[in-house]
C-alpha positions as CSV (number, residue, x, y, z in Angstrom):
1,X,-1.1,116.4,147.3
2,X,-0.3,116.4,143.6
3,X,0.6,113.3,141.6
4,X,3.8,112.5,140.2
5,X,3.6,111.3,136.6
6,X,4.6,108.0,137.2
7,X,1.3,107.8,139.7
8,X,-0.5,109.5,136.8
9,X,0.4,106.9,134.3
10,X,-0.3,104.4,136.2
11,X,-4.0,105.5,136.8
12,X,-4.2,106.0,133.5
13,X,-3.0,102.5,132.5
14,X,-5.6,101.1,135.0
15,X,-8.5,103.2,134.3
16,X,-8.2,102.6,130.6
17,X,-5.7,99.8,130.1
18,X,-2.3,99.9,128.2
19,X,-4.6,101.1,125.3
20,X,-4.7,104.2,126.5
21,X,-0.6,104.8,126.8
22,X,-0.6,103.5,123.0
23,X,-3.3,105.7,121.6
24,X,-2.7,109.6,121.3
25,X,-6.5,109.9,119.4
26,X,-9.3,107.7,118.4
27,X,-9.9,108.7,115.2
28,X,-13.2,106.5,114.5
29,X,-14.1,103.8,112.2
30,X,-11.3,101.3,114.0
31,X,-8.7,104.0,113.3
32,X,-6.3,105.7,115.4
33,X,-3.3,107.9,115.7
34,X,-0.2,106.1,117.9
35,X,1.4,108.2,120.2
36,X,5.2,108.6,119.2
37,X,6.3,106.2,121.7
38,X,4.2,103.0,120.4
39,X,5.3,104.5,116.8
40,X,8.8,104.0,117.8
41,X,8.1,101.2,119.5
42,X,6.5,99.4,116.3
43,X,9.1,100.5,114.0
44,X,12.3,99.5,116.7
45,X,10.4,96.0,116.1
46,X,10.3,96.2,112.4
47,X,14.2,97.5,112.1
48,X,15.6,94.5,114.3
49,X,14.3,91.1,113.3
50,X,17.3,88.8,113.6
51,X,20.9,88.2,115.5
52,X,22.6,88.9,112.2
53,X,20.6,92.5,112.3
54,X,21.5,93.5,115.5
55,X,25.3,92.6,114.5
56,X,25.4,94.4,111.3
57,X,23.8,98.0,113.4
58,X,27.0,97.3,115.9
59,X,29.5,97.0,113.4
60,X,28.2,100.6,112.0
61,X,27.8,101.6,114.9
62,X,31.4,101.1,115.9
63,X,32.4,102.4,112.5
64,X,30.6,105.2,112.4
65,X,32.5,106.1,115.9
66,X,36.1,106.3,114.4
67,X,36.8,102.3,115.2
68,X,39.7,100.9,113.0
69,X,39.4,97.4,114.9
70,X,36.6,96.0,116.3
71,X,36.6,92.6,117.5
72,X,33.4,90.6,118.2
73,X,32.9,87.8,119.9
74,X,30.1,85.3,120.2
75,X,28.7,82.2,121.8
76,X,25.6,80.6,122.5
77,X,23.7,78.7,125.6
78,X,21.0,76.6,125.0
79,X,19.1,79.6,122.8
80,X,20.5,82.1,124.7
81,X,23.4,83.8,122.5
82,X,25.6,86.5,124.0
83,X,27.6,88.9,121.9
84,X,29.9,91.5,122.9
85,X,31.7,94.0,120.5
86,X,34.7,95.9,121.2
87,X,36.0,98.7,119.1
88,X,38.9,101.5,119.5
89,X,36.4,104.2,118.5
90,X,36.0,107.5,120.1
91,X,33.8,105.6,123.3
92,X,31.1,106.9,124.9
93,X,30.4,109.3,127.8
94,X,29.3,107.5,131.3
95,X,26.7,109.6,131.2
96,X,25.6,108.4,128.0
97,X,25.7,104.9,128.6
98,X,22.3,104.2,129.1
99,X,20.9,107.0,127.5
100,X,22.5,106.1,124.1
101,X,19.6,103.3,124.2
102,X,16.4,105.8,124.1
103,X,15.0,106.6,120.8
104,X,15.7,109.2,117.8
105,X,19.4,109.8,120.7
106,X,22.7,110.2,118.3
107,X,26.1,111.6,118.1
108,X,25.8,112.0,114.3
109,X,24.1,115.3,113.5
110,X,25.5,116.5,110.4
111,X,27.3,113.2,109.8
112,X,24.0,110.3,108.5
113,X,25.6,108.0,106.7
114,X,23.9,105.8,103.6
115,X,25.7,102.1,103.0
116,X,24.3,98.9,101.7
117,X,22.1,98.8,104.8
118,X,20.2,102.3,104.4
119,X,20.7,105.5,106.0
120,X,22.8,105.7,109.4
121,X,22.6,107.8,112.2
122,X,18.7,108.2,112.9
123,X,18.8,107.2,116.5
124,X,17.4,103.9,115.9
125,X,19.4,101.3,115.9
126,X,20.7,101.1,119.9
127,X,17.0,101.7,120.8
128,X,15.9,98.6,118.5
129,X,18.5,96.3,119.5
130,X,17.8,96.7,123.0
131,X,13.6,96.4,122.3
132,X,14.4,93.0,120.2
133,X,17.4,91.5,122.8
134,X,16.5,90.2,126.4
135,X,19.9,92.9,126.9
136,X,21.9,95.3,125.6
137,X,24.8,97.1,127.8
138,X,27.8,99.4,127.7
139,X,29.8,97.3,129.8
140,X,32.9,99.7,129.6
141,X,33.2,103.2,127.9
142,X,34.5,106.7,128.4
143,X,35.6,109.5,126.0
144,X,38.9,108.2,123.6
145,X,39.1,105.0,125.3
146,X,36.5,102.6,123.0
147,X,33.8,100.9,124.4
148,X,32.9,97.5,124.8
149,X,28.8,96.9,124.2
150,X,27.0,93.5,124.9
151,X,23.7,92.1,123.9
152,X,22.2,89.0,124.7
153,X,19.5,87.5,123.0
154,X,17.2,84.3,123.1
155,X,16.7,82.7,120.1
156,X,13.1,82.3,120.8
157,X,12.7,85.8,120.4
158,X,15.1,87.0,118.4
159,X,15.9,84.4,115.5
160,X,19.3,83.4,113.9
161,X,20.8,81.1,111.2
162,X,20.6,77.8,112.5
163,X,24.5,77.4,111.3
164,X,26.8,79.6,113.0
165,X,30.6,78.0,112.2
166,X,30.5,78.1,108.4
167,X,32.4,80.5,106.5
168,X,31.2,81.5,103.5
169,X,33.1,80.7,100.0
170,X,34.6,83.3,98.4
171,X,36.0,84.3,95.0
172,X,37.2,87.4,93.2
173,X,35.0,90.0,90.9
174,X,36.5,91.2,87.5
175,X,38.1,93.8,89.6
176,X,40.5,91.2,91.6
177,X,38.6,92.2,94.6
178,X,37.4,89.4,97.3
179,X,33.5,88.6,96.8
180,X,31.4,86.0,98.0
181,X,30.2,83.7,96.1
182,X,27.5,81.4,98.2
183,X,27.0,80.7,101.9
184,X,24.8,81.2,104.7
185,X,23.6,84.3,105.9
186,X,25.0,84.1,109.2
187,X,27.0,86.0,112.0
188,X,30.3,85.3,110.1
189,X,28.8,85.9,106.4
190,X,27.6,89.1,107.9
191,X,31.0,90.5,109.3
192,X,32.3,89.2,105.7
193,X,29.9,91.4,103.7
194,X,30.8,94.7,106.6
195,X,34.3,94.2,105.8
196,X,34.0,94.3,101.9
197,X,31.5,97.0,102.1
198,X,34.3,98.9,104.0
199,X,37.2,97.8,101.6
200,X,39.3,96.5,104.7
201,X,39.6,100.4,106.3
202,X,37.8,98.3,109.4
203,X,40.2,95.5,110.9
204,X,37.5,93.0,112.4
205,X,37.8,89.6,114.6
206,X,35.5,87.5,114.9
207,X,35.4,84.3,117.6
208,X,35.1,83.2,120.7
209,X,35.7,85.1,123.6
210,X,38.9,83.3,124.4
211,X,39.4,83.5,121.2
212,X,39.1,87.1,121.0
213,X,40.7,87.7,124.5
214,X,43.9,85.8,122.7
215,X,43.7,88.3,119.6
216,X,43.1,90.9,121.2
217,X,46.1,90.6,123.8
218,X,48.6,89.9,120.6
219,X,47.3,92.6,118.1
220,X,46.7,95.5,119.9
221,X,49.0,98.3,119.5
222,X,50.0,99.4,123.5
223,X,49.9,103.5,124.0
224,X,52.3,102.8,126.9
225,X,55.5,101.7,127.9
226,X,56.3,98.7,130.1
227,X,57.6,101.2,132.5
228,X,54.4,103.9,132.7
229,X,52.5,100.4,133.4
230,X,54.3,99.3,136.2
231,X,53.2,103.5,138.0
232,X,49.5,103.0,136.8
233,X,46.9,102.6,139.4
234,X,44.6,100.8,137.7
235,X,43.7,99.1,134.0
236,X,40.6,100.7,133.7
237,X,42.6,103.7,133.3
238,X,43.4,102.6,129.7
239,X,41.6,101.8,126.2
240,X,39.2,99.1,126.3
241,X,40.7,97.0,124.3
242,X,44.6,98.0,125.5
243,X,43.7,96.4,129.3
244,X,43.6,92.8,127.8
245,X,47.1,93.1,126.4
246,X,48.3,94.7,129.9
247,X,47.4,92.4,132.3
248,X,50.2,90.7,134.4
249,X,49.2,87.7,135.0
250,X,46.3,84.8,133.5
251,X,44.7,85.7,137.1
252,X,44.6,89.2,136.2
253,X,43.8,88.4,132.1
254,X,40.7,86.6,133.7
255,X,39.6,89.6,135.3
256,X,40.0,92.2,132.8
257,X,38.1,90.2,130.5
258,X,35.3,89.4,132.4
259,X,35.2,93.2,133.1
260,X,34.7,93.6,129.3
261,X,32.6,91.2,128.8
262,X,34.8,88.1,127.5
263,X,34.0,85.3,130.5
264,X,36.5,82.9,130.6
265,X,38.2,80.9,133.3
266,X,41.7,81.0,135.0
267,X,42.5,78.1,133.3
268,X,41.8,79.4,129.8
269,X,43.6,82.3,130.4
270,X,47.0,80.3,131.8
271,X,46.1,78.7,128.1
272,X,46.1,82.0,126.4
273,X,49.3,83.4,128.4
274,X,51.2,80.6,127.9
275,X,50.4,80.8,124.0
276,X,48.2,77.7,123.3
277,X,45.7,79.5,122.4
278,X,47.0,81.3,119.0
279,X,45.4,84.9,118.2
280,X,43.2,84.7,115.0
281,X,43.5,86.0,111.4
282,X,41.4,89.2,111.1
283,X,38.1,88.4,109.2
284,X,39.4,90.3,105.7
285,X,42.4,88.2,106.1
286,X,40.7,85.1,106.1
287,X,38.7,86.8,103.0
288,X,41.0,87.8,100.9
289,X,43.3,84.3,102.0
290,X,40.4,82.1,100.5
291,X,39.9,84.2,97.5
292,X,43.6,83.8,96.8
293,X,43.6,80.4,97.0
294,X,40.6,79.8,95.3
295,X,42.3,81.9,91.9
296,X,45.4,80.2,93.3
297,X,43.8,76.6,93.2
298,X,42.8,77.0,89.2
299,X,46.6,78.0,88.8
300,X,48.0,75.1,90.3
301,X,46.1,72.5,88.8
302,X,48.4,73.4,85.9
303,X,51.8,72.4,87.8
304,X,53.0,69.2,86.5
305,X,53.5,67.9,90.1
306,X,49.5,68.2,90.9
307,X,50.9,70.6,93.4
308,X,48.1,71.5,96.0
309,X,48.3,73.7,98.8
310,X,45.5,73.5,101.5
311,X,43.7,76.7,103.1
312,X,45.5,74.7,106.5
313,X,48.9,74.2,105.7
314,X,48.9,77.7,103.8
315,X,47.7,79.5,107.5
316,X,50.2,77.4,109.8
317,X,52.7,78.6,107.2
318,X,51.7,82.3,107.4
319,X,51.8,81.8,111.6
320,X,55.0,80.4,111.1
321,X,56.1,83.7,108.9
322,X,55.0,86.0,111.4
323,X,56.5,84.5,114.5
324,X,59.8,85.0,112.4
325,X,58.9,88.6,111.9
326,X,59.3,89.1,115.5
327,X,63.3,89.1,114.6
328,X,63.2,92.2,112.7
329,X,60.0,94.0,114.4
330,X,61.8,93.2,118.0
331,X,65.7,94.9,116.3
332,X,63.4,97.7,114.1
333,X,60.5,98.3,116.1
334,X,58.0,97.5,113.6
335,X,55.0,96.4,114.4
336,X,52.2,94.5,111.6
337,X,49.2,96.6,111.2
338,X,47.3,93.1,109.9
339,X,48.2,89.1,109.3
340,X,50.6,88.3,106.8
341,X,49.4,87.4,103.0
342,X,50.2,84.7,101.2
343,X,50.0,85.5,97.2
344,X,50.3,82.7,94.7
345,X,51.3,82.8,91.0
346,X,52.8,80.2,88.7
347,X,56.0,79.6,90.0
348,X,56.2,81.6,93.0
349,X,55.1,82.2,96.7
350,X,55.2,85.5,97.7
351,X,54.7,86.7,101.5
352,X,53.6,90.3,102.0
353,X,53.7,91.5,105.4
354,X,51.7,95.1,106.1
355,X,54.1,97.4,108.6
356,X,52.2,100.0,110.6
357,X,53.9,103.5,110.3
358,X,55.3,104.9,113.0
359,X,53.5,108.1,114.9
């Protein structure tokens, strides 16, 4: 009977050890010629070397598929971190989900892209995330309904800024434009830099995943009625990140989010229903906020009354603003397509509020 070709690699590997899978010809002298596999292999290794790495190939990843939100949320175990990104992009086949992973496999053809971070759309970048991570999934996916992708990596293996929590400070170029100014290179400094790269066309969130679960479940724009949810079958049925904002119930919240890859408890999700837990600020909001105040800071020091303003007061005043825009989005059906600004100049506060535009 003939082999299959699992039994002949196999003989293979034992007969000549894993050299032999590695090695397509011994060229003499100590050199050799790597089969295309190990190549890939070697170079997957090269392309992923940190958590902040394997973020940043997400976030073009999710781009590069048509996303105009993408929310991302992280936490850590021990050394064990987990990160799961959702987007709004044009999602991904079932039959692709796994095979999106292999090497030199992408949708882009005609359509590389070159950014800050090199060319886009080799094949890569799924396939070197998931050689450097202990796991990298599509948890949820299908054609126009996003996706939702989680990775989970040991620290160990895969290193990462020691500090995780701090934002970086920011300022403004000659241009007016938000830049940073120092920090470390972390998750958040990373999602900072994707967002100014992409000149805010990306909405991103960044948090935990009750925190995300809580943005997520304010912010996102529903495709359906209250009445065409009450005759569908099933949640899964809509856009990955649509499901969190149509669930009934914190039982139900709880569900749907583990299903996408945000664990959290009954108990936090009665905490998110019931509203104490607040949706976030999108990260170029928080950006562009701080760069504000920082220009706004130098400003003030001029008022006579020492007038100061902190970054804490300024966002429970903005929350405050857009609970009150509920009154006219409720009577107009308007909805915001980001977080309220707040704008300083001598003198003068000025609130700007961003409307979507209707279909």
């Amino acid at each position: 009977m003939g082999k299959s070709p699992d039994d002949l690699m196999s003989f293979v590997s034992r007969m000549g050890g894993d050299r032999q899978l590695r090695v397509e010809e011994n060229l003499g002298a100590g050199f050799v010629r790597l089969r295309v596999a190990e190549a890939e292999r070697r170079q997957a290794k090269h392309d992923i070397r940190s958590i902040e790495d394997a973020v940043i190939e997400m976030l073009r990843n999710a781009r590069d598929a048509g996303a105009r939100h993408i929310y991302v949320a992280t936490s850590r175990e021990g050394t064990v971190r987990t990160t799961t990104i959702l987007d709004d992009g044009v999602g991904i086949p079932p039959s692709m989900h796994e095979r999106i992973f292999d090497a030199r496999v992408t949708s882009k053809l005609d359509t590389m892209k070159m950014d800050r971070w090199g060319v886009h759309g080799r094949g890569m970048a799924l396939f070197a995330i998931r050689e450097n991570t202990e796991s990298a999934s599509v948890l949820s996916s299908d054609t126009g309904k996003g996706a939702a992708i989680q990775l989970v990596s040991d620290a160990n293996r895969l290193s990462e800024r020691s500090d995780q929590s701090t934002w970086p400070n920011m300022g403004t170029d000659d241009e007016g434009q938000p830049s940073i100014v120092k920090g470390p290179r972390n998750i958040v400094r990373t999602c900072c830099e994707f967002c100014l790269e992409e000149h805010g066309s990306c909405e991103v969130y960044l948090g935990s995943p009750a925190d995300i679960v809580a943005t997520a479940r304010r912010r996102v724009r529903p495709t359906l009625s209250h009445t065409d949810l009450l005759f569908l079958d099933d949640l899964d049925d809509l856009p990955v990140l649509e499901r969190l904002s149509a669930a009934a119930d914190a039982g139900e919240l709880s569900q749907v989010a583990h299903g996408v890859g945000l664990t959290i408890s009954e108990r936090t999700a009665h905490r998110i229903v019931s509203g104490e837990i607040r949706p976030m600020r999108s990260v170029w909001s928080r950006m562009t906020h701080a760069s504000q105040a920082q220009d706004a800071h130098v400003d003030l020091m001029r008022d006579r009354r020492g007038l100061r303003i902190s970054e804490k007061d300024a966002e429970d005043f903005l929350r405050l603003m857009e609970r009150d825009f509920s009154l006219l989005g409720e009577r107009y059906y308007l909805t915001l397509a980001q977080d309220p600004k707040l704008r300083y100049s001598r003198g003068r506060l000025t609130v700007i509020f961003d409307v979507m535009e209707s279909d």
